[in-house]
C-alpha positions as CSV (number, residue, x, y, z in Angstrom):
1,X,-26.2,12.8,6.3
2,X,-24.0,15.5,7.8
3,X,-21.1,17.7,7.0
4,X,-18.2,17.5,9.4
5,X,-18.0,21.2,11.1
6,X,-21.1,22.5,9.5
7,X,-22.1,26.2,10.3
8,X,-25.8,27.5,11.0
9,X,-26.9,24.0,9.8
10,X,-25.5,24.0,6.6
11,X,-23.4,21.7,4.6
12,X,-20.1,22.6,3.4
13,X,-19.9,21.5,-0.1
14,X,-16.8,19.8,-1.7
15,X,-16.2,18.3,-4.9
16,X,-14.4,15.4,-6.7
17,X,-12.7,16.6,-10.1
18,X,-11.4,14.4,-12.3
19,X,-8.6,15.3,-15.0
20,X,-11.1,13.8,-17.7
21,X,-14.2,16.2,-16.7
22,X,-16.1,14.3,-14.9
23,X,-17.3,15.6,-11.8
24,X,-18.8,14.1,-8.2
25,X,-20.5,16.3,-5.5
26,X,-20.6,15.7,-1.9
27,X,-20.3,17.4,1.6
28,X,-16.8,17.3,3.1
29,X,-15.6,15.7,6.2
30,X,-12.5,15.8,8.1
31,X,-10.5,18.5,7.2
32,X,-11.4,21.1,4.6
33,X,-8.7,22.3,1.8
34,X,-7.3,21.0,-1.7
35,X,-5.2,18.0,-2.7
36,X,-4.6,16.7,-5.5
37,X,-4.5,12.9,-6.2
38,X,-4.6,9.6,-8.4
39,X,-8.4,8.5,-7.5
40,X,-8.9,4.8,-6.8
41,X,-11.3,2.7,-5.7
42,X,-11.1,0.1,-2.7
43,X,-13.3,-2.9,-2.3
44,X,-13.1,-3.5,1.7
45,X,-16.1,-3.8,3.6
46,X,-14.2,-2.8,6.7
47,X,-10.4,-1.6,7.3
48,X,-11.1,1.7,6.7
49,X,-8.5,2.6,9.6
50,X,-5.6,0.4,8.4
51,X,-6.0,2.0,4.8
52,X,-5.6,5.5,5.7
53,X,-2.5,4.8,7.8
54,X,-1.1,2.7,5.2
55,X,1.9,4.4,3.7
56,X,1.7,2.8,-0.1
57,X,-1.6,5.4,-0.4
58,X,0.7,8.0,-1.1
59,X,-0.4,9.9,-3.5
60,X,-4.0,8.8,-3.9
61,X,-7.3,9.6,-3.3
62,X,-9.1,6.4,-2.6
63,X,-12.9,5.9,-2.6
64,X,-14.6,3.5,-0.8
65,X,-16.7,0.7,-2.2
66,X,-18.8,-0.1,0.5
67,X,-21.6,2.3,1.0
68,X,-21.4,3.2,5.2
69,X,-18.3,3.9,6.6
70,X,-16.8,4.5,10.4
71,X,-19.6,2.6,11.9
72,X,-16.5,0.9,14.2
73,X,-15.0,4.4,15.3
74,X,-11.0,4.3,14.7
75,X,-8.8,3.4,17.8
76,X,-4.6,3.8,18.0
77,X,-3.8,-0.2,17.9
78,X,-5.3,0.1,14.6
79,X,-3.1,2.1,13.2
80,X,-0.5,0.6,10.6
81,X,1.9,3.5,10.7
82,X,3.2,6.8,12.3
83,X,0.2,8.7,10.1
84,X,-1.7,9.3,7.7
85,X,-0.7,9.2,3.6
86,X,-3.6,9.3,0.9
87,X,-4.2,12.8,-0.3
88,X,-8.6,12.6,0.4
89,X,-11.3,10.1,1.4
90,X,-14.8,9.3,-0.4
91,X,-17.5,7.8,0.8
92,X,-21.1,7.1,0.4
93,X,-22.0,7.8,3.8
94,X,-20.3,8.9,7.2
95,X,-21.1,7.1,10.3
96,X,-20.9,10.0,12.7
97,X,-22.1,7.7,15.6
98,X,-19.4,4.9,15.7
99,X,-20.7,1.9,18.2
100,X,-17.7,-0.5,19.2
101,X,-16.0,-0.9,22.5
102,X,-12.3,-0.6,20.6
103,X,-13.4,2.9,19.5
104,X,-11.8,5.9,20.5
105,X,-12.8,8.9,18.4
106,X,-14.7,9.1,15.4
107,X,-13.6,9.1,11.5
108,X,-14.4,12.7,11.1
109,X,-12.2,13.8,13.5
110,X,-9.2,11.7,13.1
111,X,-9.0,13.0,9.1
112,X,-9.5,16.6,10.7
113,X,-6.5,16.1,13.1
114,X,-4.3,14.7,10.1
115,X,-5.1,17.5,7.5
116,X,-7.4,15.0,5.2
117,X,-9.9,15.8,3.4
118,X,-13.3,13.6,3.7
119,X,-16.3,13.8,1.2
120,X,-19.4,12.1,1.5
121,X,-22.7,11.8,-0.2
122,X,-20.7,10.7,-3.3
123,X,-22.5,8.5,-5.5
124,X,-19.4,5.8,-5.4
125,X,-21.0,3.4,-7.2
126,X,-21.0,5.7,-10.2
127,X,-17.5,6.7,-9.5
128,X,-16.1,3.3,-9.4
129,X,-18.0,2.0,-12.5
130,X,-15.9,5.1,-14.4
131,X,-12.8,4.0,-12.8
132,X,-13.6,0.6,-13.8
133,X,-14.0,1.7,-17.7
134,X,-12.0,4.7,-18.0
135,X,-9.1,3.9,-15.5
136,X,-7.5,5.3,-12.3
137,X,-6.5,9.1,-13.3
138,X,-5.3,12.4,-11.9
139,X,-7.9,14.2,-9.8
140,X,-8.5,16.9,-7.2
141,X,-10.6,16.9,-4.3
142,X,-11.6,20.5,-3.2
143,X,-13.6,22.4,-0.4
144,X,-12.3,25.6,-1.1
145,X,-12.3,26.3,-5.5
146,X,-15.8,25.2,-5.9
147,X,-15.4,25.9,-9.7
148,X,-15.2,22.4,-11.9
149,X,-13.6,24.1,-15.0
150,X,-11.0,25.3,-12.3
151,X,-10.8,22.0,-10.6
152,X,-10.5,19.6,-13.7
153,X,-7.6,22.3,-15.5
154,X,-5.9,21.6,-11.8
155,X,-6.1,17.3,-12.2
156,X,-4.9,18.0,-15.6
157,X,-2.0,19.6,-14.3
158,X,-1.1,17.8,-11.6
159,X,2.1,15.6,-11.9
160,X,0.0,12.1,-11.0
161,X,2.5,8.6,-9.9
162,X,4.5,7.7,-12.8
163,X,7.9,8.6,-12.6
164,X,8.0,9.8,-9.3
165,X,10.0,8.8,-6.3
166,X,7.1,8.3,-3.2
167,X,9.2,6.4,-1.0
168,X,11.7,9.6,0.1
169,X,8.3,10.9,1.9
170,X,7.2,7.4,3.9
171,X,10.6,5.8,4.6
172,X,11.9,6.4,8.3
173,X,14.3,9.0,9.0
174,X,16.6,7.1,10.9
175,X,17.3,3.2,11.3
176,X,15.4,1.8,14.8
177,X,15.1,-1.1,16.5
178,X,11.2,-2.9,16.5
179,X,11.9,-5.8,18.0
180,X,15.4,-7.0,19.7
181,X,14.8,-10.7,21.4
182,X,14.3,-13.2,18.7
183,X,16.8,-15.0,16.3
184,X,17.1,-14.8,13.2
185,X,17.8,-10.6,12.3
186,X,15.8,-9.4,9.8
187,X,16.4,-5.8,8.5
188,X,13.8,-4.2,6.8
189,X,14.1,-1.9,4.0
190,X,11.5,0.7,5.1
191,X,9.8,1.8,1.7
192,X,6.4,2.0,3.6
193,X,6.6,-0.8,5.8
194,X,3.1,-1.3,7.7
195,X,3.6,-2.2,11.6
196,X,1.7,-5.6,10.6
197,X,4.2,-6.9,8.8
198,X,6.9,-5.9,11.8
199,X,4.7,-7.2,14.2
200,X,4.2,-10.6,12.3
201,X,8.3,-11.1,12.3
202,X,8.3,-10.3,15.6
203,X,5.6,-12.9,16.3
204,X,8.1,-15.3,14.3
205,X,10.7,-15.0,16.5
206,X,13.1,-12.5,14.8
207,X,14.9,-9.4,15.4
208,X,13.5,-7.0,13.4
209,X,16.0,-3.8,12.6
210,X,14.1,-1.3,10.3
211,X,16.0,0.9,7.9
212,X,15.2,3.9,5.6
213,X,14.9,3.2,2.3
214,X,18.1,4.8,0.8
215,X,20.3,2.6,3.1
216,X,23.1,1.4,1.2
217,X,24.4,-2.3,1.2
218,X,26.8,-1.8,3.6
219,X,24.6,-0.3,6.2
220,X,22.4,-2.8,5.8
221,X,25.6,-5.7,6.5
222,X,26.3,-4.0,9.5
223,X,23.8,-5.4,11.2
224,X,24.7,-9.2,10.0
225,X,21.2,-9.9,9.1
226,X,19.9,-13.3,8.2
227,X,17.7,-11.8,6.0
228,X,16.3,-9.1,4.3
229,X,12.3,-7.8,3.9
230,X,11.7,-5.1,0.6
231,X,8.2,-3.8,2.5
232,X,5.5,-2.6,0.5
233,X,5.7,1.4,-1.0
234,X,3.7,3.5,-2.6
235,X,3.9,5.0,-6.4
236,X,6.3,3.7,-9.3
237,X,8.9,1.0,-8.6
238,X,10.7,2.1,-11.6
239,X,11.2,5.8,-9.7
240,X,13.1,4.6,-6.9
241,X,16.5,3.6,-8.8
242,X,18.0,3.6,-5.5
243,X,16.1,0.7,-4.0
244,X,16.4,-1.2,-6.9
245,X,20.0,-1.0,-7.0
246,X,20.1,-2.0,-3.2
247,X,18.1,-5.0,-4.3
248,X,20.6,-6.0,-7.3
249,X,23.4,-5.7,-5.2
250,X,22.0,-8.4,-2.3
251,X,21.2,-10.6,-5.4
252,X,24.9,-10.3,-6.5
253,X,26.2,-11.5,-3.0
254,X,23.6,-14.6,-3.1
255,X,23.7,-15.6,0.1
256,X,20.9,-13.6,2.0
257,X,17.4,-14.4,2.1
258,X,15.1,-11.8,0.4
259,X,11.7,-11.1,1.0
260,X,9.7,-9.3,-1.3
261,X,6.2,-7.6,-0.4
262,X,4.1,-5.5,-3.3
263,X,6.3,-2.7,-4.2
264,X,9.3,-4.9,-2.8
265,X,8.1,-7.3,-5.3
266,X,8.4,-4.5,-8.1
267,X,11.7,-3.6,-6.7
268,X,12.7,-7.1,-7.0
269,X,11.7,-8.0,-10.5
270,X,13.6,-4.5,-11.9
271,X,16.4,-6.2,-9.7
272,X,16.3,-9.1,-12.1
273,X,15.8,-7.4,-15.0
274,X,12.4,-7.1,-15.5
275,X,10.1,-4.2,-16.4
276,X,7.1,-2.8,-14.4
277,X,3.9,-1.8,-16.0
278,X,0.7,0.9,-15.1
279,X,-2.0,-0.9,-14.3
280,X,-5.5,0.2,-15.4
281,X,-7.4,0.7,-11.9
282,X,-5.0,-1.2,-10.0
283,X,-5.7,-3.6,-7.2
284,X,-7.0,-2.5,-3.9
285,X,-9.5,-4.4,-1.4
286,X,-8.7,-7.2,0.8
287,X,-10.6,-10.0,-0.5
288,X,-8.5,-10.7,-3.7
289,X,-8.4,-14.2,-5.2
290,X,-5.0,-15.4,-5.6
291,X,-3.6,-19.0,-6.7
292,X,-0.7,-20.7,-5.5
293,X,0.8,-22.7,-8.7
294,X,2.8,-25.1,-5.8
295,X,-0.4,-26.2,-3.8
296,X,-3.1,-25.6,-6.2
297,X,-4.5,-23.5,-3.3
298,X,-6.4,-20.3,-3.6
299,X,-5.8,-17.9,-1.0
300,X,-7.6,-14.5,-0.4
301,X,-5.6,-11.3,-0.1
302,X,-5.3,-7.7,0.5
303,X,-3.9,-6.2,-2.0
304,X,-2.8,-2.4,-2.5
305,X,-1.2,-1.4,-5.6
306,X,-1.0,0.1,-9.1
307,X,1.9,-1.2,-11.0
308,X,2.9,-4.5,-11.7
309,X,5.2,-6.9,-12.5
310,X,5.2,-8.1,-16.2
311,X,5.7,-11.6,-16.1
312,X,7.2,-11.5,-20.2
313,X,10.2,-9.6,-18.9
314,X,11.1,-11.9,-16.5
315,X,14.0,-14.6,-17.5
316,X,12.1,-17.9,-17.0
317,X,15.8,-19.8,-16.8
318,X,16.1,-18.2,-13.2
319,X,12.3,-17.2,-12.0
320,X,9.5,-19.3,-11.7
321,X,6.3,-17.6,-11.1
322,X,4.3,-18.6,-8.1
323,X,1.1,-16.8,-7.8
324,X,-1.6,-15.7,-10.3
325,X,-4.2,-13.5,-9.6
326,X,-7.8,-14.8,-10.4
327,X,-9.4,-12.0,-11.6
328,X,-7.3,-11.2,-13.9
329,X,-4.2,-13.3,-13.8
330,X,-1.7,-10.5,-13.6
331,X,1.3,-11.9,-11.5
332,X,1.2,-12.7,-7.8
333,X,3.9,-14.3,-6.5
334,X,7.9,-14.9,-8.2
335,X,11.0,-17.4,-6.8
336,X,14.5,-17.7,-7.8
337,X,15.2,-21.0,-9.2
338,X,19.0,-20.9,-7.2
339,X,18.8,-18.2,-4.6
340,X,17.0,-17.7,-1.2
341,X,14.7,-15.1,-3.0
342,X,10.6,-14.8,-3.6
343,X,8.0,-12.0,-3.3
344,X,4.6,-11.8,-3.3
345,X,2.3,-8.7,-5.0
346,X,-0.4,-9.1,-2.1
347,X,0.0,-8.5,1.8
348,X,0.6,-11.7,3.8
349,X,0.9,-9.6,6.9
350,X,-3.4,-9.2,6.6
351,X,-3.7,-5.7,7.8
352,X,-6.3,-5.5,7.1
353,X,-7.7,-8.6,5.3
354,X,-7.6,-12.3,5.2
355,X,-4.9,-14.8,7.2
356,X,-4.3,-16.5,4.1
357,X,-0.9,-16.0,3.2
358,X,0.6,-15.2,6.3
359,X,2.4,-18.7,6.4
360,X,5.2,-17.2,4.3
361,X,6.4,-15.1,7.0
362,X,7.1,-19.2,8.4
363,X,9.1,-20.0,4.8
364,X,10.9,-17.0,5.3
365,X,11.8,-17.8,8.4
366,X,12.6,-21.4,7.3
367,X,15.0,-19.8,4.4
368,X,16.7,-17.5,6.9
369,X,17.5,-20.6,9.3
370,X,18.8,-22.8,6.7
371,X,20.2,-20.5,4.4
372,X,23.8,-21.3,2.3
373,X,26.9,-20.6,4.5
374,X,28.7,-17.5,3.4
375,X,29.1,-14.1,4.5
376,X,27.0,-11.1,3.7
């Protein structure tokens, strides 16, 4: 096991402070510093790359399951976004000497080109079991206040995800263009979009316009879309009042297709009415069981998030609910019983993860092409 950057053969220590006391040790990797960060865990074996570039980890300091890491190198194709989000990286052990003809650098020094902080030699078996009983919670992960006293009173006092708006730092700056050849239009309401999802409209034949998050209803006709995608997000739905209003607006015209994905699902069911809850640890891997109540099916997912929609909330005279997850039967997957609406908790786009559910890019596709004649 190494340190990244080590001096005269020695490891540089960091630690893992947790706002409940407990403390993990390790050497650090990437870049060296302090952040502070809800700690999760994530079950993947592989799609290390895809999680660190995925804008919904905002906020987080996740910890890796699986006990070797960056064993395939990272490379640019992939990358789901423009950078990199979470606020540190744990894992059991490094791989410093990535074998794999996509490769292009190794993990170490793509987290020290982005500003992350890395630890390794972290018993995260141990730190998921605590997750697992006590919760996700506030934590810091430090290379430079080696104190724990002085690490835990900083967790403690660190403002964590509830009640805070995430999206204003992933969402685009300005409205662009990803793909301009297809038919139908699709504008997507950036919250955190991951380039998977563009690139799997694009591969369904549709122009895909991408917007910032705060774009207002009229913005958003002015492109005369056949349809609208929520995209995933990072933090609490209930925080981004803007987005949600956006989304209850679109419902009020009726006649656009909507497409909700994780927090665009959130957004969604606040749109209806609903109310969101805090999850314990949350749901983060890509080999999640969910069932679809049409088909009987059960499909595996990626998944990536910490709040959810309560399905008691929900007014069962207009939404039906269409997926359930198997591990704990939290809700999945939600339709309108009159309009062109549904979302889904999980990530049919599959970066990374399982092809599953990526047929619903097809039904919303379908909706947009035969959807009720009006004007947006």
């Amino acid at each position: 096991m190494t340190g990244n950057d080590p001096k005269n053969g020695e490891y540089m220590k960091a630690l893992l402070a947790l706002e409940d006391g407990r403390i993990f040790e390790g050497v650090s990797f990437g870049a060296q510093g302090e952040r502070a960060g809800e700690v999760v865990f994530n079950t993947g074996m592989t799609g290390y790359q895809e999680i660190l570039t995925d804008p919904s980890y905002k906020g987080q300091i996740v910890a890796m399951t699986y006990p070797l890491i960056g064993n395939y190198g990272v490379n640019d194709a992939d990358a789901e976004s423009r950078g990199l989000w979470l606020d540190g990286f744990v894992v059991r052990e490094l791989s410093e000497a990535p074998s794999n003809w996509r490769s292009e650098k190794d993990l170490g020094s793509y987290l020290k080109e982005s500003g992350v902080v890395g630890m390794q030699g972290v018993d995260t078996r141990a730190l998921t079991r605590h997750i697992r009983e006590a919760g996700a919670m506030k934590a810091v992960i430090s290379t430079t206040d080696l104190d724990p006293s002085s690490l835990v009173d900083k967790a403690r006092r660190s403002p964590g995800l509830s009640g805070i708006d995430l999206v204003r730092d992933v969402t685009c700056d300005r409205p662009y263009t990803f793909a301009d050849e297809g038919d139908p239009v699709v504008v997507v309401l950036d919250c955190g979009v991951k380039l998977s999802t563009l690139h799997q409209l694009r591969l369904a034949g549709c122009t895909v316009e991408v917007v910032p998050a705060h774009a207002t209803v009229g913005e958003i006709r002015a492109y005369e879309p056949a349809g609208v995608l929520l995209s995933n997000g990072p933090g609490d739905p209930a925080a981004v009042t803007s987005v949600v209003d956006t989304a209850r607006e679109l419902l009020r015209i009726g006649t656009i297709p909507l497409f909700g994905i994780c927090l665009g699902q959130q957004i969604l069911g606040l749109a209806l009415g609903g109310k969101t809850f805090k999850m314990k640890f949350g749901h983060h891997g890509s080999n999640h069981p969910v069932k679809d109540l049409d088909t009987g099916r059960i499909e595996i997912t990626v998944q990536n998030h910490g709040f959810c929609v309560d399905p008691d909330s929900l007014d069962m005279d207009v939404i039906e609910i269409t997926h359930v997850n198997l591990n704990d039967h939290t809700l999945e997957g939600i339709r309108h019983k009159s309009l062109p609406v549904f979302s889904t908790q999980f990530h049919p786009e599959a970066g990374p993860g399982p092809h599953d559910a990526r047929h619903l890019f097809k039904r919303f596709v379908g909706a947009m092409r035969h959807r009720p004649e009006g004007i947006l």
